[in-house]
ZASE-578396 format. One record per residue (C-alpha): residue number from 1; residue in three letters; x, y, z. Coordinates in steps of 0.2 Angstrom, whole numbers, plus 5000, padded with zeros to 4 digits. Each point is the difference from the previous one (the first is absolute). Example, Ala and Ser with C-alpha at 12.3 -4.5 7.8 and 13.67 -1.06 7.14 Angstrom:
2
@fivo 1 voba ALA px 5062 py 4978 pz 5039
@fivo 2 voba SER px 5006 py 5017 pz 4997
***
This chain:
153
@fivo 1 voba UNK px 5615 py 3992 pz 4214
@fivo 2 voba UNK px 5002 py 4990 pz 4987
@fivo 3 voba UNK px 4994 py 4984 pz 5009
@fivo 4 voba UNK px 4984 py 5010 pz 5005
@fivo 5 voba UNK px 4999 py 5004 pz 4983
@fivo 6 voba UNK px 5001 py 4981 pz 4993
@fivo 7 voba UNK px 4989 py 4992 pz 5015
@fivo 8 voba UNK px 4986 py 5014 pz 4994
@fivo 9 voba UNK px 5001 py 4994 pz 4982
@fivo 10 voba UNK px 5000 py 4982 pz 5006
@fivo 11 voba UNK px 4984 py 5001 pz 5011
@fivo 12 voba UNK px 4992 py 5008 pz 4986
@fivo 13 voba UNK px 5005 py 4987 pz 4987
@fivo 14 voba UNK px 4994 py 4988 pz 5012
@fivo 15 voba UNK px 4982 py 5009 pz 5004
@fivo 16 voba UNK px 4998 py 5001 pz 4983
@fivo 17 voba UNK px 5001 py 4984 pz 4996
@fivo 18 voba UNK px 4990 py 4993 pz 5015
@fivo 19 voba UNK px 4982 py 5008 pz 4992
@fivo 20 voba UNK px 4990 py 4988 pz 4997
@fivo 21 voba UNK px 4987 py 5007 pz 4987
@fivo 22 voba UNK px 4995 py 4990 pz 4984
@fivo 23 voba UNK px 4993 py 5009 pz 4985
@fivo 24 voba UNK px 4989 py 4986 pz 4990
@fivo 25 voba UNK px 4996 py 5011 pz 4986
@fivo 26 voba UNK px 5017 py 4993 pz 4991
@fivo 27 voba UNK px 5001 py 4985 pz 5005
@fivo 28 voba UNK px 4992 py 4983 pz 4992
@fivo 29 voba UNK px 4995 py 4984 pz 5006
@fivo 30 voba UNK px 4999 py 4983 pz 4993
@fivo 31 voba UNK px 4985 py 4989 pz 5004
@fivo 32 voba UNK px 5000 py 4982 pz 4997
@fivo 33 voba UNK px 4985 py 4990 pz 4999
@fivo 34 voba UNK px 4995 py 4984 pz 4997
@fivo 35 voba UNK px 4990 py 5001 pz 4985
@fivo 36 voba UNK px 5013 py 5015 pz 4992
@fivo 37 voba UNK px 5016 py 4997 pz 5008
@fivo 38 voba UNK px 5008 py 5016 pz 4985
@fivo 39 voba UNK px 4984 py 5010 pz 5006
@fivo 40 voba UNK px 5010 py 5019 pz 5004
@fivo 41 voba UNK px 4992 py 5013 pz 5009
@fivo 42 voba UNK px 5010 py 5016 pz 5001
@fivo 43 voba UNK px 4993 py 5013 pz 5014
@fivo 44 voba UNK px 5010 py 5016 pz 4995
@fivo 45 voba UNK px 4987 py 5015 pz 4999
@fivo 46 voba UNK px 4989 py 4989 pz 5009
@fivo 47 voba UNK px 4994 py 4993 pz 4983
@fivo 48 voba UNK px 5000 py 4981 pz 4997
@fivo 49 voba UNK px 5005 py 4993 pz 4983
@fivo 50 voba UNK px 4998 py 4981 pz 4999
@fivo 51 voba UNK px 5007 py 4988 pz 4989
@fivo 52 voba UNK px 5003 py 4982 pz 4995
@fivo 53 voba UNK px 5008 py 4990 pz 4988
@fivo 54 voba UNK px 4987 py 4985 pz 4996
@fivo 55 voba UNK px 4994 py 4994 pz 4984
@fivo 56 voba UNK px 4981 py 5010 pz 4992
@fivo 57 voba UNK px 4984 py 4992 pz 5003
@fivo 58 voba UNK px 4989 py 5000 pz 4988
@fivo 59 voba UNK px 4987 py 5009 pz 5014
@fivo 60 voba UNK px 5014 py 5014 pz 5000
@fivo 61 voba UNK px 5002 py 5003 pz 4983
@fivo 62 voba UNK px 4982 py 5000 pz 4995
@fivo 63 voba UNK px 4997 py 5012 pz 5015
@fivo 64 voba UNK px 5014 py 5013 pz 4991
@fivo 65 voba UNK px 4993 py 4996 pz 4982
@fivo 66 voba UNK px 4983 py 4989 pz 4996
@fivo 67 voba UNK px 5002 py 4997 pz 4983
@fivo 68 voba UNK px 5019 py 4992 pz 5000
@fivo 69 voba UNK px 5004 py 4986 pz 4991
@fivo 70 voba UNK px 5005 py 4987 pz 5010
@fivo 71 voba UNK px 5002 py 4981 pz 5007
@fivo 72 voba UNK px 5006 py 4990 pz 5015
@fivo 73 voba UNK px 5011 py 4984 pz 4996
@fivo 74 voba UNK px 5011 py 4993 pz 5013
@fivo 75 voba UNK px 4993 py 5014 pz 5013
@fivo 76 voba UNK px 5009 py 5015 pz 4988
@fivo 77 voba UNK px 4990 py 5010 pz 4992
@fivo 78 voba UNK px 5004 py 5003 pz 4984
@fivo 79 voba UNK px 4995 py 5019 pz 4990
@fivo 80 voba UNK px 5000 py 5003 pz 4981
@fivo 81 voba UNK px 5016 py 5004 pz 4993
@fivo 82 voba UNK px 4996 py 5009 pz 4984
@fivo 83 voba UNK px 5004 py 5016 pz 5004
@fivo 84 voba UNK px 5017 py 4997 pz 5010
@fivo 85 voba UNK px 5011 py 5001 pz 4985
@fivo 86 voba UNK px 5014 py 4993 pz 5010
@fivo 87 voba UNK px 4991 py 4982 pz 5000
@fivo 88 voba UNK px 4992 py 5003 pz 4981
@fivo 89 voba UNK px 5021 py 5001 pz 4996
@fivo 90 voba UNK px 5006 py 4983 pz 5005
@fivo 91 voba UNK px 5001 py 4986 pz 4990
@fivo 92 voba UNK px 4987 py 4986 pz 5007
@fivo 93 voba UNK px 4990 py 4987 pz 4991
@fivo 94 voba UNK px 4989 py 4989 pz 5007
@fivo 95 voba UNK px 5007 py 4984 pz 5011
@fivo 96 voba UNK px 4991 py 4989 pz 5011
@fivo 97 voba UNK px 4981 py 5001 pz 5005
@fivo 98 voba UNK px 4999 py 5006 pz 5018
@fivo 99 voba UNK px 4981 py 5005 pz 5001
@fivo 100 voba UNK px 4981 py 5002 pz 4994
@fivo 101 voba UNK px 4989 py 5014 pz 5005
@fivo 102 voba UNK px 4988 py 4989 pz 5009
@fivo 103 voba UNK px 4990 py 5015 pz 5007
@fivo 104 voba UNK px 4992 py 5018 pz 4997
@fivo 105 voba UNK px 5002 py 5012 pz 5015
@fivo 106 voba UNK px 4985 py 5009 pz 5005
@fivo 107 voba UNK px 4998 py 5013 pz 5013
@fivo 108 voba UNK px 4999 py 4995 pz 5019
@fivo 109 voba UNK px 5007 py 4983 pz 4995
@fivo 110 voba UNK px 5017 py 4992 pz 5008
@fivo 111 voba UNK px 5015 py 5000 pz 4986
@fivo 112 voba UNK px 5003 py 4982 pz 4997
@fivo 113 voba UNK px 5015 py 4991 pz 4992
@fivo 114 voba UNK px 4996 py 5001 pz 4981
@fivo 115 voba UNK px 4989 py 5014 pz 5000
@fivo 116 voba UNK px 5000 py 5016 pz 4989
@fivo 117 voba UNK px 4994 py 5017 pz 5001
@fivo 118 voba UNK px 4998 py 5002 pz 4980
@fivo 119 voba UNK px 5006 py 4981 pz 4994
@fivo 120 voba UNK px 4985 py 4989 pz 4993
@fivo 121 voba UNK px 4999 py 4984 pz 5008
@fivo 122 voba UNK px 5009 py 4987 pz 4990
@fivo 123 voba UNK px 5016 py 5011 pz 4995
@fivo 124 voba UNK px 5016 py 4990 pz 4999
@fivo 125 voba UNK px 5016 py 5010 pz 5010
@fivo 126 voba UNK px 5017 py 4993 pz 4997
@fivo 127 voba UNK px 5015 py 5003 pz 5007
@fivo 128 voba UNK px 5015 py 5009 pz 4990
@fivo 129 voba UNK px 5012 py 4985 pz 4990
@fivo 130 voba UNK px 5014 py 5011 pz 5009
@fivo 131 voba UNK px 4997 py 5004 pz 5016
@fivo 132 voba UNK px 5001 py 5020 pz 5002
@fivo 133 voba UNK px 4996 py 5004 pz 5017
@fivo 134 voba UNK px 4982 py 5000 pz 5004
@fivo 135 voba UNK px 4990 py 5001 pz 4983
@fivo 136 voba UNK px 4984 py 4988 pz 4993
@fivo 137 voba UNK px 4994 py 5000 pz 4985
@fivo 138 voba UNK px 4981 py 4999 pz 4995
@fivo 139 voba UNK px 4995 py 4993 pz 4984
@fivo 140 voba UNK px 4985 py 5009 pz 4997
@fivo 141 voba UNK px 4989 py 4998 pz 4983
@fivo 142 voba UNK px 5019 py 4995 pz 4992
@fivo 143 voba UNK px 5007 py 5016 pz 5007
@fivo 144 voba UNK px 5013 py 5000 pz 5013
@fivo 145 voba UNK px 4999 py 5011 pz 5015
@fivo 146 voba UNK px 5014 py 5002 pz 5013
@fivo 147 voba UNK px 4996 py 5003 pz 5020
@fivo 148 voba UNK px 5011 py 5003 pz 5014
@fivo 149 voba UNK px 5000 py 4994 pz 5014
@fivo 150 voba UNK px 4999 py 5012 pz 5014
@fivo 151 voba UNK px 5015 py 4993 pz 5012
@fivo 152 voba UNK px 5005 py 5012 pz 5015
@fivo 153 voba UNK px 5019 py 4999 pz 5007
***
């Protein structure tokens, strides 16, 4: 009895284990691509959540908010800083000249190296004396105004 017993739990373990249904609503998928090779899509509940981990373009943030204060040097754009108290508290003083604002952006043209959102043309950006991560600083009617540079990763 009890071998009749043990072989009927065996062969129920077993054809329990032999079913071969897959449930996709809580699993997730990578998808790798050669244009986003971090671009995530994750299909539980049938919804599709996308993300990626490149640097802003300028096209994207103006598309977000039309009136930021930007500029493009070394392809990073870099956004004004003055209200991110974290980067109005380090100490930084002007260093080196990295750049001049040689152009104005206007809508429906392409962002170019050097161009600026709200910067007038001709406005001096330097780069901190100490290097503190990625931080410019424009010199603006004698004023000094800090931008970040908008780095994924």
């Amino acid at each position: 009895m009890k071998i009749l017993i043990s072989l009927v739990i065996v062969l129920f373990v077993l054809t329990g284990c032999n079913q071969s249904e897959t449930n996709y609503s809580n699993q997730s998928s990578i998808i790798t691509s050669t244009h986003n090779p971090t671009a995530e899509t994750n299909y539980s509940n049938q919804s599709s959540i996308i993300t990626s981990t490149h640097n802003s373009t300028a096209e994207e943030i103006l598309a977000h908010n039309p009136d930021a204060d930007i500029f493009l040097y070394k392809e990073i754009i870099y956004q004004n800083a003055s209200s991110i108290e974290w980067v109005q508290l380090l100490d930084l003083t002007m260093g080196e000249h990295a750049a001049t604002i040689k152009n104005q952006y206007k809508e429906d043209l392409i962002f170019d190296e050097e161009m600026a959102t709200k910067l007038p043309i001709g406005t001096e950006v330097f780069n901190p004396s100490k290097t503190k991560g990625p931080i410019l600083i424009v010199n603006l009617d004698g004023q000094e105004i800090r931008y970040l540079g908008l780095i994924e990763g």
